[in-house]
C-alpha positions as CSV (number, residue, x, y, z in Angstrom):
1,X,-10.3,11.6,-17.2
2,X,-7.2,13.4,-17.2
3,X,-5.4,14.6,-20.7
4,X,-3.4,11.5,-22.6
5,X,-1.1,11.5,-25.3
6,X,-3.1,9.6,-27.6
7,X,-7.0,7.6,-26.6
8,X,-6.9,4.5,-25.1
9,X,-8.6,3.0,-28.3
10,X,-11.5,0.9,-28.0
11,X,-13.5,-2.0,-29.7
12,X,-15.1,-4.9,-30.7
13,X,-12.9,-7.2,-33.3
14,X,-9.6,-6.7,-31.8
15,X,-6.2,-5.0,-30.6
16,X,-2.8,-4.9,-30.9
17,X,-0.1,-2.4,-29.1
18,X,3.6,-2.9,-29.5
19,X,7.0,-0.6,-29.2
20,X,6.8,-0.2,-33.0
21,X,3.8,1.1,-35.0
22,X,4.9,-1.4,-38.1
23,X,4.3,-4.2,-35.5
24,X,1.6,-3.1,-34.6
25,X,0.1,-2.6,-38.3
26,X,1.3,-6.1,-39.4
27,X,-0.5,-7.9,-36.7
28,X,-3.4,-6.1,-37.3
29,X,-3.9,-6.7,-41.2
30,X,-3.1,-10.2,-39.9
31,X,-6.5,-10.1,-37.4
32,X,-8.1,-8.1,-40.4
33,X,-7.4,-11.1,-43.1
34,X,-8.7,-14.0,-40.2
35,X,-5.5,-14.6,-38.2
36,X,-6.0,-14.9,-34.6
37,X,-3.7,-13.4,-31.6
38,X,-0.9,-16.0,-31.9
39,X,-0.6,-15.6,-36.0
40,X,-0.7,-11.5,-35.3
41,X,1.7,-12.2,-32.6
42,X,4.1,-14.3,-34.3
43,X,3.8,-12.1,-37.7
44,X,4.7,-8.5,-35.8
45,X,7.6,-10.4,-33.5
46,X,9.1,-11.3,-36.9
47,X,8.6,-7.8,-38.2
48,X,9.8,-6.3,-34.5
49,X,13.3,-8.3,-35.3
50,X,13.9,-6.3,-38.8
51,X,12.9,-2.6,-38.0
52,X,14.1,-2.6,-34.6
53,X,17.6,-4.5,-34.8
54,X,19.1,-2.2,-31.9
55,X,17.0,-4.1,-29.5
56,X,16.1,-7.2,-31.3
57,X,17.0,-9.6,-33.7
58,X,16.2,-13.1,-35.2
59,X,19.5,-14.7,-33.0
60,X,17.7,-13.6,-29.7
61,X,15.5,-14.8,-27.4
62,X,11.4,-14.2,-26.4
63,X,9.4,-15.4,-23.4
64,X,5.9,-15.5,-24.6
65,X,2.6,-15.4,-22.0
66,X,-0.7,-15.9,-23.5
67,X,-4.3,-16.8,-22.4
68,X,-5.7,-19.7,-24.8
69,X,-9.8,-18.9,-24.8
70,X,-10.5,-22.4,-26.6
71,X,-8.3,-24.1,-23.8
72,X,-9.0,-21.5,-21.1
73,X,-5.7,-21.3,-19.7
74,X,-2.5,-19.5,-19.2
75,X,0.6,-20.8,-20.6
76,X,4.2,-19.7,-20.6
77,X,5.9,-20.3,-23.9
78,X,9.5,-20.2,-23.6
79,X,12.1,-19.3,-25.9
80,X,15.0,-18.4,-23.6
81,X,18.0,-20.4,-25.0
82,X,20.3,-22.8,-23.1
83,X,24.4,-22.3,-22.5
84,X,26.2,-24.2,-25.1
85,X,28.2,-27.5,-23.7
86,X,31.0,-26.2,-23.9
87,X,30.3,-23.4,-22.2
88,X,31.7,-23.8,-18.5
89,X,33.0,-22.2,-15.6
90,X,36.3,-23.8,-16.0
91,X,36.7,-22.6,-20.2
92,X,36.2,-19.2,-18.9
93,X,38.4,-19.7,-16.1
94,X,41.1,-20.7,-18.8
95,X,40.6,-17.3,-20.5
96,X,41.7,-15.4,-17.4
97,X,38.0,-14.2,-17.1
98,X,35.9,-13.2,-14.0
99,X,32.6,-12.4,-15.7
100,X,31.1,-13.2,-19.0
101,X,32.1,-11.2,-21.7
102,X,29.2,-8.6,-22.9
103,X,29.6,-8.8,-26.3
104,X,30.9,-11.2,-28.5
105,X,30.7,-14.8,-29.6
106,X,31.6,-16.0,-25.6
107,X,28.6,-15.0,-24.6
108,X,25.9,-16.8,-26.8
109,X,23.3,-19.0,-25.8
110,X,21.3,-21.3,-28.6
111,X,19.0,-18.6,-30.8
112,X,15.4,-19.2,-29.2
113,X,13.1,-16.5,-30.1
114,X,12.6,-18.3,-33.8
115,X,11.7,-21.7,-32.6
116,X,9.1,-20.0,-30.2
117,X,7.6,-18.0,-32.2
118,X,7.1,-21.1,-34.7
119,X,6.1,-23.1,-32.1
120,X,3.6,-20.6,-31.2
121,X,2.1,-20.5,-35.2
122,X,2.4,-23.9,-35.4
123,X,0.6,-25.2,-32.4
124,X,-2.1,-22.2,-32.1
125,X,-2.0,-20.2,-34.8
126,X,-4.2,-20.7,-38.1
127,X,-2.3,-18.8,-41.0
128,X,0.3,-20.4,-43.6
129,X,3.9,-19.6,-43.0
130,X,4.5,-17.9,-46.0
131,X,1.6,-15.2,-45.0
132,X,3.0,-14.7,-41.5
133,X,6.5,-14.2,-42.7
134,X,6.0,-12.0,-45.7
135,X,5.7,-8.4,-43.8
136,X,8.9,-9.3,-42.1
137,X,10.5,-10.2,-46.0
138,X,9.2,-7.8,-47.4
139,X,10.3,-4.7,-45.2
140,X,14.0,-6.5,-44.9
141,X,14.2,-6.8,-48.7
142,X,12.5,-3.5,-49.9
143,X,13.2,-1.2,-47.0
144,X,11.9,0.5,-43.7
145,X,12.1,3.9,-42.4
146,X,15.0,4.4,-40.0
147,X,13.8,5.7,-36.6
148,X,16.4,8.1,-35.0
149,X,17.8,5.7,-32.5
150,X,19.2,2.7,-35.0
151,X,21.2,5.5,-36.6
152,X,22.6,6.5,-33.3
153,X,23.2,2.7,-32.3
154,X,25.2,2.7,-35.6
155,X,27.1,5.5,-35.5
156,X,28.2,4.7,-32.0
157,X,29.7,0.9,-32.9
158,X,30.8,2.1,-36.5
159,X,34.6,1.9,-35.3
160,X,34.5,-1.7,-33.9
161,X,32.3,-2.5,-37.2
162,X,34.8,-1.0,-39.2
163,X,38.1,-2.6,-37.4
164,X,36.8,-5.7,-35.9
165,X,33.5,-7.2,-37.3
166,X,33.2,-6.9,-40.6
167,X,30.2,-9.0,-41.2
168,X,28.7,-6.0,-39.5
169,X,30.1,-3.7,-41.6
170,X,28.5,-5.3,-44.7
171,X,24.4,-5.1,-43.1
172,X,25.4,-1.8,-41.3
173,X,27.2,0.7,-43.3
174,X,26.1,0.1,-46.6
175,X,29.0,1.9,-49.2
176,X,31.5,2.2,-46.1
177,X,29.1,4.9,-44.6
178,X,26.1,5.2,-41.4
179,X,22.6,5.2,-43.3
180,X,20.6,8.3,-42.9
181,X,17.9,9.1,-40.8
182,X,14.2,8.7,-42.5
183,X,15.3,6.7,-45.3
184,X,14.7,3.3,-46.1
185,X,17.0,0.6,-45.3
186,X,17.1,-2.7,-46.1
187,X,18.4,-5.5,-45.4
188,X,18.9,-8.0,-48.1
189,X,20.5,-10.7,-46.2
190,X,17.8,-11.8,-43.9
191,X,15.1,-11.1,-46.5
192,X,17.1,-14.3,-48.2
193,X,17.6,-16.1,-44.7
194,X,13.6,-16.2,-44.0
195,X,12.4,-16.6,-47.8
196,X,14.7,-19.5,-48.2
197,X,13.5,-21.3,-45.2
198,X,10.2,-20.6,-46.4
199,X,10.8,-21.9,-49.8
200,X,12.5,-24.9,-48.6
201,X,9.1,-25.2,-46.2
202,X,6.6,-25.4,-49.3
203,X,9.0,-27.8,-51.2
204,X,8.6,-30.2,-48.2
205,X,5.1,-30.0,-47.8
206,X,1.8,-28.6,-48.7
207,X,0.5,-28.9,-44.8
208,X,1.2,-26.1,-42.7
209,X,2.0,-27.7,-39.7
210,X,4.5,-29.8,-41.6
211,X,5.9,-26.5,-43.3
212,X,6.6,-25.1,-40.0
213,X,8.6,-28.0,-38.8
214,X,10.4,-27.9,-41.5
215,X,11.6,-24.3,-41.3
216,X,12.8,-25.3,-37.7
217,X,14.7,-28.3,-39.3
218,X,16.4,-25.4,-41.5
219,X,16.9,-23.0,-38.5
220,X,18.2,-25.4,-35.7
221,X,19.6,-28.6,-37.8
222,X,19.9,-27.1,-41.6
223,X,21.4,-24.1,-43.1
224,X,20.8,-21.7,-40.4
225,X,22.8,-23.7,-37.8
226,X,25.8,-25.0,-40.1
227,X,26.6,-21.5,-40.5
228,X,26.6,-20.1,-36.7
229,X,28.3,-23.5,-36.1
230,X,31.2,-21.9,-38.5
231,X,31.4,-18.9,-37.5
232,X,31.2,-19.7,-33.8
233,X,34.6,-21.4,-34.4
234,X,36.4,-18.2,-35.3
235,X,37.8,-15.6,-33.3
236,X,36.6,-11.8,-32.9
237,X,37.1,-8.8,-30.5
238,X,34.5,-8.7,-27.6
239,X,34.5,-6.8,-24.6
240,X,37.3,-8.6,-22.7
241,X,39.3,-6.7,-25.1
242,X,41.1,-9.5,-26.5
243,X,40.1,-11.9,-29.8
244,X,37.9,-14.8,-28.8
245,X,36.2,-17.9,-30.1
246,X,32.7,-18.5,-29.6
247,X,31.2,-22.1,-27.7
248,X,27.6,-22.1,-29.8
249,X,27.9,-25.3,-32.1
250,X,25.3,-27.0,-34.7
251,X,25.0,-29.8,-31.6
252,X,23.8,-27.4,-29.4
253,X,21.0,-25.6,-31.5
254,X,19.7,-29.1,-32.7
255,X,19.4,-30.3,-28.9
256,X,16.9,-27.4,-27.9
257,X,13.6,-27.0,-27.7
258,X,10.8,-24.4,-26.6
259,X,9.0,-24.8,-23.8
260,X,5.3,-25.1,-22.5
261,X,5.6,-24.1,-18.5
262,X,2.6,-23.1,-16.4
263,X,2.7,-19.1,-15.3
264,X,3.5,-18.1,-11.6
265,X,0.2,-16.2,-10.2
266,X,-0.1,-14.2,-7.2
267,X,-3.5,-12.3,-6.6
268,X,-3.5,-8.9,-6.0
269,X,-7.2,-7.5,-4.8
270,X,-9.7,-8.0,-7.4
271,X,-7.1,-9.0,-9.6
272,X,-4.6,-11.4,-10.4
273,X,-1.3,-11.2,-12.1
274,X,0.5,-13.8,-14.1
275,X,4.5,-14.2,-14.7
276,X,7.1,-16.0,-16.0
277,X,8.9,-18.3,-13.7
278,X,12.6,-17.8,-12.0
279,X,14.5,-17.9,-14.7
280,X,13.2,-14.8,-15.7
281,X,13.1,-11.8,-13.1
282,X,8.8,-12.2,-13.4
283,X,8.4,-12.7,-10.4
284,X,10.2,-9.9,-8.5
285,X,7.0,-8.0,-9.9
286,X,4.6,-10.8,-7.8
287,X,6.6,-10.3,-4.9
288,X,6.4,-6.6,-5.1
289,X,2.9,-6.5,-5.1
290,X,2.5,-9.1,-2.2
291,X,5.2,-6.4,-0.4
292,X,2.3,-3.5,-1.4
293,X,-0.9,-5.3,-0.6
294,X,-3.7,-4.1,-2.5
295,X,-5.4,-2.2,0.2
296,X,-2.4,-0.1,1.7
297,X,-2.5,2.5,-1.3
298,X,-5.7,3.5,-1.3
299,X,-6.0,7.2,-1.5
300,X,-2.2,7.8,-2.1
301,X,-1.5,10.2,-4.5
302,X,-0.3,8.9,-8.0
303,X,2.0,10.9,-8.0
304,X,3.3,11.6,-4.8
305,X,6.6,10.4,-2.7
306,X,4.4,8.4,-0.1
307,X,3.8,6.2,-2.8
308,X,6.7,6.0,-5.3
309,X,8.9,5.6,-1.6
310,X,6.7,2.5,-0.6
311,X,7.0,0.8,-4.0
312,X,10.9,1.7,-4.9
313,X,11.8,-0.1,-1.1
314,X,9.7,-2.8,-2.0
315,X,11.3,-3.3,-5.5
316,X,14.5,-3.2,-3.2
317,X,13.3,-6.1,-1.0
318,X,12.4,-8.0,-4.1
319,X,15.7,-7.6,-6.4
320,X,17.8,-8.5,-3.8
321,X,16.1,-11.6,-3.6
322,X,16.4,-11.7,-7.0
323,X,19.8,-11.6,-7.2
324,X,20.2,-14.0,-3.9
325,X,17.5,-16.8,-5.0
326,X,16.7,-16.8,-8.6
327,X,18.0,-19.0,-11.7
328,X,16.4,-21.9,-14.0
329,X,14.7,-24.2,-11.7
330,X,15.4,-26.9,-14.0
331,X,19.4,-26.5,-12.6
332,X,18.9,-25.2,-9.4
333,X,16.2,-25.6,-6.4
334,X,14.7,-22.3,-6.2
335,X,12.8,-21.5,-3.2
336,X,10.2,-19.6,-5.0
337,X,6.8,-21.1,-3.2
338,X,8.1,-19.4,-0.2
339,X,9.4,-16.2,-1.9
340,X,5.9,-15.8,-3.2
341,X,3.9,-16.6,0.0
342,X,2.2,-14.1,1.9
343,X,3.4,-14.9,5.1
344,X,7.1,-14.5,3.5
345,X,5.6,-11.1,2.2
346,X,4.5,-10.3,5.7
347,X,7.7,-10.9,7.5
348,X,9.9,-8.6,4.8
349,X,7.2,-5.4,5.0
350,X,8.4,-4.2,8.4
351,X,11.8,-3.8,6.4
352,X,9.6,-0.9,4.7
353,X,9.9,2.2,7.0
354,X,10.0,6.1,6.3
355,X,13.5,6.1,5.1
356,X,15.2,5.1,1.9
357,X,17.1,1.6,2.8
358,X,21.5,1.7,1.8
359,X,21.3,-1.7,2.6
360,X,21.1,-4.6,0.3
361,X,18.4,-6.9,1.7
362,X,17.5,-10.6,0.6
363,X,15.6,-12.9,2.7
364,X,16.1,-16.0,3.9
365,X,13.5,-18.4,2.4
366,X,13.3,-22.0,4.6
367,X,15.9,-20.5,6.9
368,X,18.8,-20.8,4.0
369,X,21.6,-18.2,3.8
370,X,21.6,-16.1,0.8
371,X,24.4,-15.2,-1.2
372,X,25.3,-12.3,-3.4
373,X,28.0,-11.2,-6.1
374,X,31.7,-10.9,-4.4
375,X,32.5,-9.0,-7.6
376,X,31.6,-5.4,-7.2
377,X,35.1,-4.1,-7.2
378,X,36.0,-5.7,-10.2
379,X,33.0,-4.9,-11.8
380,X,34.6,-1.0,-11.3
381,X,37.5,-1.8,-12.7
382,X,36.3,-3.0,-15.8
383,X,34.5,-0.3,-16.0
384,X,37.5,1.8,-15.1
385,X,39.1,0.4,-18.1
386,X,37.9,2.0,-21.2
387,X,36.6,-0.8,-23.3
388,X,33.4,-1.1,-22.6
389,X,32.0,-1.8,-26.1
390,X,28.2,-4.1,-24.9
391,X,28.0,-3.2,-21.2
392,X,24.2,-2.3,-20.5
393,X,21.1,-3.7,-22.4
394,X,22.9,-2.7,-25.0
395,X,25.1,0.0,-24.8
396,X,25.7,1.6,-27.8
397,X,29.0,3.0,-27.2
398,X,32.4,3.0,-24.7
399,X,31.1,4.5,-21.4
400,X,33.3,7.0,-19.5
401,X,35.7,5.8,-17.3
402,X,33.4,6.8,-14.6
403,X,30.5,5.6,-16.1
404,X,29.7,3.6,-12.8
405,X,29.4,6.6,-10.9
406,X,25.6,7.2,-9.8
407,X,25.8,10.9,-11.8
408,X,26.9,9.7,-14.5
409,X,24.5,9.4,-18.0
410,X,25.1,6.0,-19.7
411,X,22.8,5.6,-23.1
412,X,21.3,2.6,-23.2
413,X,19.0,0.6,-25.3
414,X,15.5,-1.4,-24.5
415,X,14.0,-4.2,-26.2
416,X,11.2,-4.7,-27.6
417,X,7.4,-5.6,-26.6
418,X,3.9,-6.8,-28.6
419,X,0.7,-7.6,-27.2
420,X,-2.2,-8.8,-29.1
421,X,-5.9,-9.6,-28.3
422,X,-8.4,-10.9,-31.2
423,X,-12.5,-11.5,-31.2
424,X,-12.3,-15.0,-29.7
425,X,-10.7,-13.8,-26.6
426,X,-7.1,-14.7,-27.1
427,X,-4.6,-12.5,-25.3
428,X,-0.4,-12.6,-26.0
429,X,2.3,-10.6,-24.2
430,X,5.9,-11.1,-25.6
431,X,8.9,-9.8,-25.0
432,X,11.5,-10.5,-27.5
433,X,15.0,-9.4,-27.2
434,X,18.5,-10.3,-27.5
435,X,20.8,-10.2,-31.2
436,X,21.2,-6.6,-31.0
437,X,23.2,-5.1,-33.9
438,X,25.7,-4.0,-31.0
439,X,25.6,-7.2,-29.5
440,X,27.4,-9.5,-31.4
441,X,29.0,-9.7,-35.4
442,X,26.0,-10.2,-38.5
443,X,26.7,-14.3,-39.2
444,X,27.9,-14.3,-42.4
445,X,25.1,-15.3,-44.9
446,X,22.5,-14.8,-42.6
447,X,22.2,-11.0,-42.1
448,X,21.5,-10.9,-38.4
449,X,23.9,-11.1,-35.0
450,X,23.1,-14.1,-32.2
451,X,22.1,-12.9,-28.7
452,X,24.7,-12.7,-26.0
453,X,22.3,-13.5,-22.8
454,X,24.7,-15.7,-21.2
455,X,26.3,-12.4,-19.6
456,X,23.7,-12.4,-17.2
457,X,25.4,-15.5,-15.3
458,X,28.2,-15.9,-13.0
459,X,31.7,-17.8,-13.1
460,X,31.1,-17.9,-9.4
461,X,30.3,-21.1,-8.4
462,X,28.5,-20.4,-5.1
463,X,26.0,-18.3,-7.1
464,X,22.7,-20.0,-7.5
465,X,22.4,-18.1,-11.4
466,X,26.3,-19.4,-12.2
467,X,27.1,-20.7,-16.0
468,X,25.8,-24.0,-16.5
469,X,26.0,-25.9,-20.1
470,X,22.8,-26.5,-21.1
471,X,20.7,-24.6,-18.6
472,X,19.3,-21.2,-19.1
473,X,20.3,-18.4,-17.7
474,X,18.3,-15.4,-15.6
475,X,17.1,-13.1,-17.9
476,X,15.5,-9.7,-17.6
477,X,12.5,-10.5,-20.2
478,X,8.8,-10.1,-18.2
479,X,6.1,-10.1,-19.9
480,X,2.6,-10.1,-17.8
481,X,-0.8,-11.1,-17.8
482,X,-3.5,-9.6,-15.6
483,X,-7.0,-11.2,-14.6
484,X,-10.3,-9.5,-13.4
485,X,-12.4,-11.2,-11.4
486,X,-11.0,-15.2,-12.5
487,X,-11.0,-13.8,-16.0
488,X,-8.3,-13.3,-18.3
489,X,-7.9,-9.4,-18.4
490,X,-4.7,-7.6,-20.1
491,X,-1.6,-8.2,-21.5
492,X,1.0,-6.0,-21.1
493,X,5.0,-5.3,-20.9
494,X,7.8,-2.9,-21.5
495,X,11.2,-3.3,-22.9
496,X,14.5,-1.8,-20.3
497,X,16.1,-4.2,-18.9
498,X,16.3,-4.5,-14.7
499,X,13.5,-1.9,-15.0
500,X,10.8,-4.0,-16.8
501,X,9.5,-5.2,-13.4
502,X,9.5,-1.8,-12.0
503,X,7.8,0.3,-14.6
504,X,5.2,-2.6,-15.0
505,X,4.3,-2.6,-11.1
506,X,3.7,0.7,-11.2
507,X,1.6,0.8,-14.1
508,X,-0.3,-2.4,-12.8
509,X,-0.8,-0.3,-9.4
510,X,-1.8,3.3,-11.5
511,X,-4.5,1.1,-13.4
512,X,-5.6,-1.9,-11.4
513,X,-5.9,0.0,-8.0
514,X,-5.8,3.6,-8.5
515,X,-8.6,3.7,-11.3
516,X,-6.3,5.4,-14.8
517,X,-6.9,4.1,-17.8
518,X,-4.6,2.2,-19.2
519,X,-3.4,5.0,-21.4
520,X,-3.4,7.2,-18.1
521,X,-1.1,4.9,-16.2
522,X,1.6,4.7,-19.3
523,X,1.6,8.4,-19.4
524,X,2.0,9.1,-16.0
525,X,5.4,10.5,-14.7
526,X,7.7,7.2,-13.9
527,X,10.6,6.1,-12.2
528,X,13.1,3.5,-11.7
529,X,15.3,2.9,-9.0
530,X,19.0,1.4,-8.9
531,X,19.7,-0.4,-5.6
532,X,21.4,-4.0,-6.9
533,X,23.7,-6.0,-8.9
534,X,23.0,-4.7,-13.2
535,X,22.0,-8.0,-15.1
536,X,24.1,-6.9,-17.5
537,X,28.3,-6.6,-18.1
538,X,30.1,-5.6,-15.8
539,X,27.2,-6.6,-13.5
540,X,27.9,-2.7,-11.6
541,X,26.5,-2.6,-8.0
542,X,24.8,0.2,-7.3
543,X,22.5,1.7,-4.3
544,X,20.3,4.5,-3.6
545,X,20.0,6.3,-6.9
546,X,15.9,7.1,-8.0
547,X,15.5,8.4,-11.4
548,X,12.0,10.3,-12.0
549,X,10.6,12.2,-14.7
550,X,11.2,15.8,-14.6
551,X,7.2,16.2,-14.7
552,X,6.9,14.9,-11.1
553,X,5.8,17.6,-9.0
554,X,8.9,19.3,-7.7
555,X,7.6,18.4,-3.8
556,X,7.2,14.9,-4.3
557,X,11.3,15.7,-5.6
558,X,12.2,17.4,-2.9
559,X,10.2,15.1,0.0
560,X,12.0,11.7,-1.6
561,X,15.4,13.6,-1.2
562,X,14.4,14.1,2.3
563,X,13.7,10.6,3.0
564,X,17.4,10.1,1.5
565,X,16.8,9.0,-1.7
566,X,19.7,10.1,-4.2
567,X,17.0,11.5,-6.7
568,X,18.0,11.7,-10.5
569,X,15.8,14.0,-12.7
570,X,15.3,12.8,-16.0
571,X,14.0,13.7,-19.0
572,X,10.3,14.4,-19.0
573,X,9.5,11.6,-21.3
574,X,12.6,9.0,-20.5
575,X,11.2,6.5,-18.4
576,X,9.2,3.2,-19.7
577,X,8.0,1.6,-23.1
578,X,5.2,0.5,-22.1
579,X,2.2,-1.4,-23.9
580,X,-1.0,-3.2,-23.3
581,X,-4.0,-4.9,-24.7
582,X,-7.4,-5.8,-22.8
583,X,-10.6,-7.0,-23.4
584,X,-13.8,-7.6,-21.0
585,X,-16.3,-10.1,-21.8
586,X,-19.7,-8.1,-23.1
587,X,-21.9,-11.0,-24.1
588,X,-21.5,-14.7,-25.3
589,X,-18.5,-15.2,-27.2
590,X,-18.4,-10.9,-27.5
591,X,-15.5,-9.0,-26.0
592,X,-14.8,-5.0,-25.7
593,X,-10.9,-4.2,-26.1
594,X,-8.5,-1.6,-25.1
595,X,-5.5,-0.7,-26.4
596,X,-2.5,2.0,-25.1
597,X,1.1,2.2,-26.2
598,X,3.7,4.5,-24.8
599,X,5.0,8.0,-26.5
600,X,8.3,7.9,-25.3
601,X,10.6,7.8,-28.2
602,X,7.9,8.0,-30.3
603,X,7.7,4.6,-31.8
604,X,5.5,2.5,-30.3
605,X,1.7,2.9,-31.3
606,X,-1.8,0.7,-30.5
607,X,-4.6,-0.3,-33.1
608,X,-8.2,-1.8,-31.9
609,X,-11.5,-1.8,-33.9
């Protein structure tokens, strides 16, 4: 075993791994009081969306993949939010816009992480509301430790805080000034928010099932929704540069529901791993591995070109079909069955030769014609422009004017990511996201910002992802479940954005194939390539450019320039956010767990006992 940053922990009663070591904590003293893996879950998601609100908050979205022991099953919980009605091609059309703003009120979809993560409590979870809320109350109301990054994310939005959303102002720059680093902040608004719905909850009922629903009454038909619905109606600066109202209404949030969908499953060896379906990018991590076959890296160095070449020209085959073929299948027919078949995977690996591909490559699934984004040279424009307030997931500042430009350093922020595993065998991977403080002005009232996923779709009609009221749109959020041998394994993920997919294939090939331990393949020297359209505004097309960890050896550098890669070296510790649970069955009704989180940034931190 080679040197880690930290043990991959080990036990018998349970684990929990998440970008945030007060995550982490909460849904452990959850397990520790009785709680199982969807009350720990639900419990640190709620605490993820107060001490990381630069990548997270309670107006965003979460896509939630568990394994249910008692039910043995996967299930896909969804709580990606729908367009509002009013949100069509033709309204933006009437603005004078090509793409959907980035930031804003334009660019909201309904709020769905709460209403999955209750959904989640309420249908297989065990604790009271009150219990699973109160870590999240308690650190908004009292205080938390500011990690270095929320300053940052701060300081580089103050201006628009200060001239154009005040709301923000108030939560943000408490006495007209950026909060320090290591002291506590608080935020009194959304302690009030949560408690009140919890209040309100225990005056309806004494059943805890019945409290739950009523704290979604008071989220998506009471309080919580009156006041978006008000503030929606007003106009603020977003990143179109001009003053615009926002579509979300009361109507819309009391319409929509999370989801219960079956997981997409491709095997992969001895294992198997389960995603999201197309309207998230899940799969593109399935078709990967179907690209790789399980056998054809054997022996490869971990760490050498041969094998970060194969897999960054197979995550080119699979994000172009991506961006040609995915969307909600509830709007669209998506030809995924075929996407995901083997013989489709066959036909696409001969794409995969010694070289580093310039070409932009999606398939042609039952014969049909893809089509990409017309929009790449007004994507460089906008970003030409100079006010590029939201562009990236998030950005926390303007971006050059040549920000586009391959060499060019744009600071971006993640999202978030918790995975939990308790003594009955229960495994959760989540991957909230969305209602970044940067993303969007603080509600008034409420203390926290909606989500603005509905950049990620087109005012192009011929686009199979275009705006459609109602529907949802693609979003990066991927979280994965692995299986060993037909059992339920790990669960795993990583915030970034278009990266998620890649950094996770990499780590699912490091530790299912090449033997690390999970804490081995989260350390190991990563990389992400950019070759496709960004999910995020202004949707920038860009080709060739690899970005690797200074700590890869400098040959592997040198032989991927060779094979004409436009190789970026990064930072040594600057690529994924990786984290992961597993357990392996060790008797009847007895599991062993592991744990690993990722050092990067130094937040994110794993428990097990």
């Amino acid at each position: 075993m080679s040197f880690t940053t930290r043990p991959e922990l080990k036990g018998t009663f349970g684990a929990a791994s998440s970008t945030h070591w007060l995550a982490t904590a909460s849904a452990m003293s959850i397990l520790e009081r009785g709680g199982n893996a969807f009350d720990a879950a639900a419990c640190a998601g709620f605490v993820l969306q107060v001490v990381e609100p630069h990548l997270n908050g309670p107006g965003g979205e979460v896509p939630i993949l568990f394994w249910d022991e008692s039910g043995h099953r996967a299930q896909v919980l969804c709580g990606q939010g729908v367009a509002p009605a009013a949100a069509t091609i033709e309204h933006f059309e009437s603005l004078g816009l090509q793409l959907v703003p980035g930031i804003g009120l334009l660019p909201a979809c309904v709020p769905g992480a709460f209403g999955a993560w209750m959904t989640l409590l309420r249908d297989h979870g065990t604790m009271p509301l009150r219990t699973v809320l109160e870590p999240a109350i308690q650190y908004a109301r009292d205080g938390y430790p500011l990690v270095p990054r929320i300053v940052q994310a701060i300081v580089a939005v103050r201006t628009l805080f200060e001239t154009q959303w005040p709301s923000s102002a108030q939560i943000y720059l408490p006495g007209g000034d950026a909060p320090s680093l290591g002291k506590l902040f608080s935020n009194k608004a959304l302690a009030d928010t949560y408690l009140r719905l919890v209040e309100e909850a225990e005056k309806a009922s004494h059943q805890r099932e019945q409290q739950i629903d009523s704290a979604l009454r008071g989220w998506y038909q009471g309080f919580v929704a009156d006041r978006i619905d008000a503030f929606y109606r007003t106009e603020v600066m977003d990143s179109s540069g001009e003053r615009q109202r926002g579509l979300l209404r009361g109507e819309d949030m009391a319409r929509w529901r999370p989801t219960y969908e079956a997981p997409r499953i491709c095997d992969y060896g001895d294992f198997a791993i389960a995603k999201c379906d197309s309207w998230s990018q899940g799969p593109v991590m399935l078709q990967q591995l179907n690209l790789l076959q399980a056998d054809a890296l054997e022996g490869l160095d971990p760490m050498g070109d041969e094998l970060v070449h194969r897999m960054v020209e197979a995550a080119k085959l699979a994000f172009a079909d991506r961006d040609a073929w995915y969307a909600d299948p509830r709007a669209i027919d998506v030809p995924l069955d075929e996407l995901l078949s083997m013989p489709y995977a066959a036909s696409r690996r001969p794409l995969i030769d010694d070289r580093a591909s310039s070409l932009i490559r999606p398939g042609r699934p039952g014969g049909l014609a893809p089509q990409l984004s017309l929009h790449e040279d007004h994507s460089r424009a906008l970003a030409a422009g100079g006010f590029l307030f939201g562009a990236g997931e998030p950005t926390f500042a303007a971006l050059p004017a040549n920000a586009w430009q391959p060499t060019e350093e744009i600071v971006v922020g993640d999202t978030c990511h918790i995975d939990v595993a308790d003594r009955w065998g229960n495994l959760v991977a989540a991957t909230p996201s969305g209602g970044w403080l940067s993303s969007s002005p603080v509600v008034p009232g409420l203390g926290f910002s909606l989500n603005t996923r509905l950049q990620m779709t087109w005012l192009d009609r011929r686009m199979r992802n275009a705006l459609r009221p109602g529907h949802r749109p693609l979003t990066t959020l991927s979280p994965s479940l692995a299986f060993k041998q037909g059992q339920a394994y790990a669960a795993f993920g990583t915030p970034g954005g278009d990266q998620q997919d890649q950094w996770q294939t990499a780590f699912a090939v490091r530790h299912l194939r090449m033997g690390m331990t999970m804490q081995e393949a989260i350390d190991a020297p990563a990389w992400h390539m950019n070759h496709f359209t960004a999910s995020f505004w202004p949707r920038l097309v860009e080709r060739q450019r690899l970005t690797v960890e200074s700590r890869f050896p400098q040959q592997s550098i040198d032989a991927l320039r060779r094979r004409g890669h436009e190789v970026v070296v990064g930072d040594a510790w600057s690529e994924g956010r990786l984290s992961a649970c597993a357990r392996e069955r060790i008797g009847p009704g007895r599991f062993m767990f592991k744990a690993a989180a990722n050092p990067r940034g130094m937040q994110g931190y794993a428990a097990a006992r």
